[in-house]
C-alpha positions in Angstrom: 140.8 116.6 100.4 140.3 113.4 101.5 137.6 111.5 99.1 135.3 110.1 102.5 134.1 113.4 103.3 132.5 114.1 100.4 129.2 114.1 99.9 127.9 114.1 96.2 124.6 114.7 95.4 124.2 110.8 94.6 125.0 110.4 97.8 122.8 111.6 100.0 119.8 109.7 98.4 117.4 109.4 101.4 117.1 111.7 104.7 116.1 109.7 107.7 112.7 109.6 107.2 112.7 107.5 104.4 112.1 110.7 101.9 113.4 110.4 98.4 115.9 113.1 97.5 115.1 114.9 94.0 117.8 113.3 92.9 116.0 109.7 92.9 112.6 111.7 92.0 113.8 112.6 88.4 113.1 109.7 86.5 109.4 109.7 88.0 108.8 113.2 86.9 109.8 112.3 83.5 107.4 109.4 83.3 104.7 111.6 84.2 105.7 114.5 81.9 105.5 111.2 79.1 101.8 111.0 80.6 101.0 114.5 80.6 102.6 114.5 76.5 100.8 111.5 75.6 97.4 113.0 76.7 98.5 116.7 75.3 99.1 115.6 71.8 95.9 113.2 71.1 97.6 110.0 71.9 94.9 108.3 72.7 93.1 108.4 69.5 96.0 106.5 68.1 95.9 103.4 70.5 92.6 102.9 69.9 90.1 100.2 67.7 89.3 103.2 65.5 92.4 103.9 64.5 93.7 100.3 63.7 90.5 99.5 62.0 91.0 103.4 59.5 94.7 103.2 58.9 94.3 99.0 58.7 95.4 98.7 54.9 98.3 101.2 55.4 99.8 99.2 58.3 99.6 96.0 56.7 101.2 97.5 53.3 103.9 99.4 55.5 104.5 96.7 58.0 104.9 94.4 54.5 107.5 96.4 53.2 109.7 97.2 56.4 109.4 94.7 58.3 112.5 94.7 60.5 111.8 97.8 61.2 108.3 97.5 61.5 109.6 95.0 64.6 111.8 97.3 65.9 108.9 100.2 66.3 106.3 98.1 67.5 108.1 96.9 70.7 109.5 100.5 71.3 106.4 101.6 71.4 104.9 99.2 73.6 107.9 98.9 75.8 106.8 102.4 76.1 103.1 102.4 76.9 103.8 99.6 79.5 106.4 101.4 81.1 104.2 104.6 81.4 101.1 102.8 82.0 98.9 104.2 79.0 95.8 103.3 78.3 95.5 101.4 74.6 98.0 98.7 75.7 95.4 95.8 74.6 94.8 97.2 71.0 98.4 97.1 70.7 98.1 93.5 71.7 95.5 93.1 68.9 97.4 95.1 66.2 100.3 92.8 67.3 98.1 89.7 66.1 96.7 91.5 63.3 100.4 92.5 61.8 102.6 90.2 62.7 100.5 87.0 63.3 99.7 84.5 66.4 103.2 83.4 67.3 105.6 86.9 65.9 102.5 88.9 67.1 102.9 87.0 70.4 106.5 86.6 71.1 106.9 90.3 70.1 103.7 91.6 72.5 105.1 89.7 75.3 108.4 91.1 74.9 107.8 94.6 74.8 105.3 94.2 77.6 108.2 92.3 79.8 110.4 95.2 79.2 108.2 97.6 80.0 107.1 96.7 82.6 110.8 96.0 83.9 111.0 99.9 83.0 108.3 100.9 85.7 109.9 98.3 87.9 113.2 100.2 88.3 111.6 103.4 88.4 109.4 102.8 91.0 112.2 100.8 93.5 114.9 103.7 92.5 112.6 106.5 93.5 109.7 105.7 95.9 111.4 101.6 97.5 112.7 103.4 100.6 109.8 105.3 101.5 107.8 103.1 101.2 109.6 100.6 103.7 110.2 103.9 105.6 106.9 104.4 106.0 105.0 100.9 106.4 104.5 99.1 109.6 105.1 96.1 110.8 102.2 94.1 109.2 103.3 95.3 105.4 107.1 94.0 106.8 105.5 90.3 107.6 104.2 90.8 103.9 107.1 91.9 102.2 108.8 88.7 104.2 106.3 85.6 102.8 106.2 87.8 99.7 109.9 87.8 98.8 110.1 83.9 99.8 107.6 82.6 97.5 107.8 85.7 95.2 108.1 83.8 92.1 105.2 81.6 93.0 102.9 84.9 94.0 104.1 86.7 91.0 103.0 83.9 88.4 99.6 84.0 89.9 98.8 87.9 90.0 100.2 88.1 86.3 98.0 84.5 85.3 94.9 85.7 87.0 93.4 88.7 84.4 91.6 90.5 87.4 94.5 92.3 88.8 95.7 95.3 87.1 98.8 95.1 85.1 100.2 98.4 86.5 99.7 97.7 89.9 101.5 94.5 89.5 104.1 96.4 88.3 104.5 98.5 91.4 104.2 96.1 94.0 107.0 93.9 93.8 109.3 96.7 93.6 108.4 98.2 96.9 108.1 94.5 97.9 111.8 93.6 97.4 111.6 91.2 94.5 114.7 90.4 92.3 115.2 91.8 89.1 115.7 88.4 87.7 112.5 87.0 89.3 110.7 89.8 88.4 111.4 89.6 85.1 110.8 85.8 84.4 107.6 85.5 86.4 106.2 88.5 84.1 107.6 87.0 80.7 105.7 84.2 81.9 102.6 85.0 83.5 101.6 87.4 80.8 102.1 84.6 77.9 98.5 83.1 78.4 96.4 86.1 78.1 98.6 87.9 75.7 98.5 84.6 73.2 94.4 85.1 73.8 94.1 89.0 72.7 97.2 88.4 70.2 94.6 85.4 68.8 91.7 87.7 68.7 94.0 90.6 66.9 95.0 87.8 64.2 91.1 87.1 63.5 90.5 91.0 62.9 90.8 91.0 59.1 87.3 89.0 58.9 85.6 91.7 61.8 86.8 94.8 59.8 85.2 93.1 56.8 81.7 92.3 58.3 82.0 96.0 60.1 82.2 94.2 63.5 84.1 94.7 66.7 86.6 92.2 68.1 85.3 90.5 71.3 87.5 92.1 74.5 85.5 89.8 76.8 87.0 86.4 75.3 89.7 85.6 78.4 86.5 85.7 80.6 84.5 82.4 78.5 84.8 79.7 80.8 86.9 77.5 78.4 89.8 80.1 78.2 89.9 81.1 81.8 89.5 78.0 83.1 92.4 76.8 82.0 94.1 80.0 82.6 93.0 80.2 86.8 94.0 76.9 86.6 97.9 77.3 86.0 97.4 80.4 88.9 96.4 77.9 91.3 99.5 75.4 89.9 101.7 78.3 90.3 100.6 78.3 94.3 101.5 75.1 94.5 104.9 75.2 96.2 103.9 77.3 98.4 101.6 75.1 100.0 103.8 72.6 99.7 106.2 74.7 102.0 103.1 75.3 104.5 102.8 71.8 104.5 105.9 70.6 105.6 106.6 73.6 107.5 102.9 71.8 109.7 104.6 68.7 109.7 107.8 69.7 111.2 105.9 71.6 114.3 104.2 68.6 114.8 106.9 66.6 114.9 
């Protein structure tokens, strides 16, 4: 039988209206059955300053003596929580300072957050990409155009700025039609800033668990760590003003 008129079931991915076959639906229903587990079996009380603050001296004893594989864990399981979008990803970010230190606690924080986040990337353009550009009009089209030319420039400010949710800065460039490879270096990068602040803040918690504090989540917001923060956004939009620029100068030449 002759190979080209086959269909297999990888094949016929989309129907003409842009609908995803079940086929390219799996690996979203088996991010949400991680959800739905997560929530089932008390994870939340786990990723929580509670929890790091009662089982503190048994980390830092446990994480003493296994490290490497103290590493390995704690980016697995943030990879994890980025890629299903849990809730407790920034006490990870502090129990990353408060384990490994400012710069391992760092490096490995925005690492695990990177991949995960890469994770939700994939999923979301494999299974829901074609809809969506099925579905949206012209105006989202112009979008997804000026977006995917200056992606790496538009990318570097939503992840610099800390007002725009991470997850939905996940999502967006992959029904947007940004590159892997962009994708993945604009995150790496934009998240360093504000993951270095909280991973900071998680390296300080020794002395708040000793005076029976809490850490202060509202540090990125004082004006001398945002400021400096909003101001790399706005470096990041740079060359695409620059393009705009020249672009004005050409028509009026």
């Amino acid at each position: 039988m002759n190979s080209e008129n086959q269909t297999s079931p990888d094949a016929v991915e989309q129907t003409k209206s842009g609908k995803p076959s079940i086929g390219r639906l799996i690996p979203l229903f088996l991010l949400v059955a991680g959800i739905v587990a997560f929530f089932v079996f008390g994870g939340a009380d786990f990723l929580s300053f509670d929890a790091l603050s009662k089982h503190r001296t048994e980390l830092l004893q446990w994480t003493e003596a296994n490290q490497a594989l103290a590493v390995v864990i704690f980016i697995a399981a943030y990879t994890t929580v980025v890629a299903l979008s849990l809730p407790g990803a920034t006490w990870m970010t502090l129990g990353g300072g408060f384990l490994f230190g400012l710069v391992g606690g760092t490096i490995m924080v925005v690492s695990a957050a990177t991949l995960g986040a890469i994770a939700i990337f994939l999923i979301a353009r494999y299974a829901l990409a074609d809809y969506f550009h099925a579905k949206m009009g012209a105006s989202i089209r112009k979008m997804e155009a000026g977006f995917q030319a200056n992606a790496m420039s538009y990318l570097l400010f939503l992840r610099l700025v800390p007002v725009f949710p991470f997850w939905l800065v996940n999502l967006v460039p992959a029904f947007l039609g940004v590159p892997l490879r962009t994708y993945a270096i604009g995150t790496f990068i934009g998240i360093l800033p504000g993951s270095a602040v909280y991973v900071s803040v998680g390296n300080g918690l020794g002395a708040v668990f000793d005076a029976g504090g809490t850490p202060d989540m509202g540090i990125i917001f004082k004006p001398e760590i945002l400021g400096p923060i909003i101001a790399l956004a706005l470096l990041s939009l740079v060359p695409i003003m620059h393009k705009k620029f020249k672009k004005n100068k050409s028509e009026e030449a």
